[in-house]
C-alpha positions as CSV (number, residue, x, y, z in Angstrom):
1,X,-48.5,11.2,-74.3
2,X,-45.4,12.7,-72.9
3,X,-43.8,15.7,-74.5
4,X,-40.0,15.6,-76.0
5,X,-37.4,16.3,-73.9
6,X,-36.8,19.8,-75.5
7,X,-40.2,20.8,-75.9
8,X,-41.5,24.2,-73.7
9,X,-44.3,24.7,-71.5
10,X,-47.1,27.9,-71.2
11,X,-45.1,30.1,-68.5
12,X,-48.3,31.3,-67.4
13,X,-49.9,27.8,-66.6
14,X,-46.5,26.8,-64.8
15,X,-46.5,30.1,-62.6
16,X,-50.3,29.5,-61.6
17,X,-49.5,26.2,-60.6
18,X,-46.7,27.5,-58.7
19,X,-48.7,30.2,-57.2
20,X,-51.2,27.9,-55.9
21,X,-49.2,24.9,-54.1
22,X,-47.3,28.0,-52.4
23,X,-50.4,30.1,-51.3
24,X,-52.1,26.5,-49.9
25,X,-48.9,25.5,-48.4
26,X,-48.4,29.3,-46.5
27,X,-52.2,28.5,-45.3
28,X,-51.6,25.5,-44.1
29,X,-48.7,26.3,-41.6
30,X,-51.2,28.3,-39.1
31,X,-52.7,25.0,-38.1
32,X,-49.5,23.8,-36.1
33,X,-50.1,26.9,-33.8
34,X,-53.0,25.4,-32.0
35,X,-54.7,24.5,-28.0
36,X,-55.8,20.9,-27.5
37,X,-59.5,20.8,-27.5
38,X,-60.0,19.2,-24.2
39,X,-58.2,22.0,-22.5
40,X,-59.6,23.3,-19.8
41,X,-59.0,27.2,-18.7
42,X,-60.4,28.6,-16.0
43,X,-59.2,31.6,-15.4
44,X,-57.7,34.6,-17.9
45,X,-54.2,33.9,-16.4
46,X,-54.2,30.4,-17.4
47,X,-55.3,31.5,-21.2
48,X,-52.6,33.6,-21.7
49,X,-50.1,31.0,-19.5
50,X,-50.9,28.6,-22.2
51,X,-50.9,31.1,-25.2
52,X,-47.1,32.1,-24.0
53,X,-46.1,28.3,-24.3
54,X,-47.4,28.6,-27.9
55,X,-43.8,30.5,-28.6
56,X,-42.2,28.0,-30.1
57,X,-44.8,26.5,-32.7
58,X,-45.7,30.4,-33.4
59,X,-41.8,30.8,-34.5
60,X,-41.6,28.1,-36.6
61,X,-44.9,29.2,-38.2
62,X,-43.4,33.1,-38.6
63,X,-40.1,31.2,-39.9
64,X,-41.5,29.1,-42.4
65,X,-44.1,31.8,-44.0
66,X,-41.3,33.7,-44.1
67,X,-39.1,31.4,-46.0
68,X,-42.2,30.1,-48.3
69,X,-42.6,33.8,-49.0
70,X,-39.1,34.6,-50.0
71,X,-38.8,31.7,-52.3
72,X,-42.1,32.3,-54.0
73,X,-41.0,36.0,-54.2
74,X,-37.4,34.8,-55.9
75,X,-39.1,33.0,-58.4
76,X,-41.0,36.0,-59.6
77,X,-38.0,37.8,-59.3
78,X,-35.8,35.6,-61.3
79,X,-37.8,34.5,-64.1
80,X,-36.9,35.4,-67.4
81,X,-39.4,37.2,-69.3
82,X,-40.2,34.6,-72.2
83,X,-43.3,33.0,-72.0
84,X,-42.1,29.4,-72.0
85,X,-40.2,27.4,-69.8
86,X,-38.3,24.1,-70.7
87,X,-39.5,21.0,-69.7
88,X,-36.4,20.4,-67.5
89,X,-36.7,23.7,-65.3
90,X,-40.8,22.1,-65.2
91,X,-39.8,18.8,-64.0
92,X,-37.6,21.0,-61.2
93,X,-40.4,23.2,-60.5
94,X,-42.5,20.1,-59.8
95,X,-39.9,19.0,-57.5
96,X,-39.5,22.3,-55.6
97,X,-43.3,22.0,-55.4
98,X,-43.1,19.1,-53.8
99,X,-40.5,20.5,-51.2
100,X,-42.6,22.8,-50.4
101,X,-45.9,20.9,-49.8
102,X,-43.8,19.5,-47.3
103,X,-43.2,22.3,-45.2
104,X,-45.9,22.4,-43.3
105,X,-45.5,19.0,-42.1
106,X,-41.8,19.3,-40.9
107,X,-42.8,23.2,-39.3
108,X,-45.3,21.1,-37.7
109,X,-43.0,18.3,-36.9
110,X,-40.4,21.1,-35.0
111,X,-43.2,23.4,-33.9
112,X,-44.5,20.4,-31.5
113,X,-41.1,18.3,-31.1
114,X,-38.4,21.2,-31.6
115,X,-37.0,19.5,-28.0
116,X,-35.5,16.8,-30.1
117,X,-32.7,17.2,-32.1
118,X,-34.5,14.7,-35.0
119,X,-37.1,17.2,-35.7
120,X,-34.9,20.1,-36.4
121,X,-32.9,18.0,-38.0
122,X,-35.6,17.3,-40.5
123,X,-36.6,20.8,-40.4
124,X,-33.2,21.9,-41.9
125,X,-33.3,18.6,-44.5
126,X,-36.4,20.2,-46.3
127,X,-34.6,24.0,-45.9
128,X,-31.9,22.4,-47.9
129,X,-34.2,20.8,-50.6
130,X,-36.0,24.0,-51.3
131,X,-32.3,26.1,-51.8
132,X,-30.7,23.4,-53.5
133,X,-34.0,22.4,-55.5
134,X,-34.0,26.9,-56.3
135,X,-30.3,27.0,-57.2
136,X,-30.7,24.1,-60.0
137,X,-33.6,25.8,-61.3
138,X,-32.4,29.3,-61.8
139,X,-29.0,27.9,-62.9
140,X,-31.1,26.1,-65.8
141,X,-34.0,28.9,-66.5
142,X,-30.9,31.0,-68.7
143,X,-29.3,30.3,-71.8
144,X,-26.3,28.1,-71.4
145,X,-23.3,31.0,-71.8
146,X,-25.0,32.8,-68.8
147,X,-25.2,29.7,-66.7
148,X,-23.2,30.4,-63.3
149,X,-23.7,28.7,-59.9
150,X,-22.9,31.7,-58.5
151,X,-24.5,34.0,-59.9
152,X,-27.7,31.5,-59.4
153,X,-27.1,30.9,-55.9
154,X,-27.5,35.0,-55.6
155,X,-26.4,36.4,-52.2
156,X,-29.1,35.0,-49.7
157,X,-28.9,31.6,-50.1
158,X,-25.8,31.2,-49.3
159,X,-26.3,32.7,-45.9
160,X,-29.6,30.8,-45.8
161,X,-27.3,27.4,-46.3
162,X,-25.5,28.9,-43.2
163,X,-28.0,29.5,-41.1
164,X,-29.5,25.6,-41.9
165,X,-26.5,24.7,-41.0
166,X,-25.8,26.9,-37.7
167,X,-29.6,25.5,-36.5
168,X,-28.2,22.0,-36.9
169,X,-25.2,22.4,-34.8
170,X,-27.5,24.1,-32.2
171,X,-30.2,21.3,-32.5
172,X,-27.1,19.3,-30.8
173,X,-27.1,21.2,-28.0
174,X,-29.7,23.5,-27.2
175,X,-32.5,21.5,-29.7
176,X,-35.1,24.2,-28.6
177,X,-33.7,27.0,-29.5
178,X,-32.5,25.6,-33.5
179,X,-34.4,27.6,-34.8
180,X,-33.1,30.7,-34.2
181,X,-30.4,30.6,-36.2
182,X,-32.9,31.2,-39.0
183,X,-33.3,34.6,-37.8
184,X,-29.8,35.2,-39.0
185,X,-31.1,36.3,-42.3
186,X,-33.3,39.0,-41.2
187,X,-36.9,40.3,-42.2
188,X,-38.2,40.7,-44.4
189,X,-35.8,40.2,-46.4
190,X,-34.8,35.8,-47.0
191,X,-33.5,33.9,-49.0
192,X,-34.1,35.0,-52.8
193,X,-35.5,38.3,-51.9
194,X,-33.1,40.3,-54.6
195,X,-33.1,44.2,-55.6
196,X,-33.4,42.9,-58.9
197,X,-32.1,41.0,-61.7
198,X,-30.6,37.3,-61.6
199,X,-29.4,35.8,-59.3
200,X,-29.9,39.2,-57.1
201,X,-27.4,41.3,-58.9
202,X,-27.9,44.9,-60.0
């Protein structure tokens, strides 16, 4: 039986939920970084010649933790302190959850095809999912006179949209190097990692 449209939801059972997709989807981006089985190394120079071409996978993985981390950490941050939450900011939650289960297949996806311009492009598709997916939820998770897309957009994701968009442009030209661009918003501090307060104010 489905519950009203107005009806609330245990913040506690929400945030475990929350809590776990993230932690198994963080775990699950090491696996991209990986040797094929049948390789064959003979010598210590080939091991670490073939470690060194791990680079790129190993940057996409350090990326995308690091992005996972700071959107997990901005919903901690941001949450208001009642202990329910509306069924629409659940229904959003559910669909930044599912955003983020999908990280490790498009880090995967750029971390093994980051050559072609598609896979970056993908890369950046599900980057602007997650902020877009944030922004409606902590533009919703306040009372209605405090509702502002600015103020809910903080001050890193907007230069997290930038940097998306930056490793686009690049994935035009230099595909391999896309994701650099993400680097633009430093560590460890990413998108939705405020001070404190909403929307990373105060």
């Amino acid at each position: 039986m489905s519950r009203p449209a107005d009806s609330t939801f245990p913040k506690a059972r929400v945030d475990a939920l929350s809590d776990g997709v993230f932690a198994f989807a963080m775990t699950l981006l090491v696996l991209n970084i990986s040797l094929p089985d049948d390789l064959e190394i003979a010598t210590s120079g080939a091991l670490i010649a073939h470690l060194g071409g791990l680079w790129h996978p190993a940057l996409t993985y350090l990326i995308s933790f690091l992005v996972l981390g700071a959107f997990w950490r901005s919903g901690v941050a941001l949450r208001p302190s009642s202990e329910v939450v509306s069924a629409g900011v659940v229904q959003l939650g559910l669909l930044l959850l599912f955003f983020v289960t999908l990280v490790p297949f498009s880090s995967g996806l750029v971390g093994r095809f980051g050559v072609f311009a598609p896979a970056v492009l993908a890369y950046a598709a599900n980057m602007v999912a997650l902020a877009a997916v944030s922004i409606a939820i902590r533009y919703f998770d306040v009372p209605p006179e405090r509702r502002s897309l600015l103020a809910a957009a903080g001050p890193k994701l907007p230069l997290f949209l930038v940097s998306v968009a930056l490793s686009v442009f690049i994935a035009f030209v230099a595909p391999r190097y896309a994701m650099f661009a993400y680097l633009l918003n430093g560590a460890p501090r990413l998108p939705g990692w405020p001070s404190r307060g909403y929307g990373g104010e105060g």
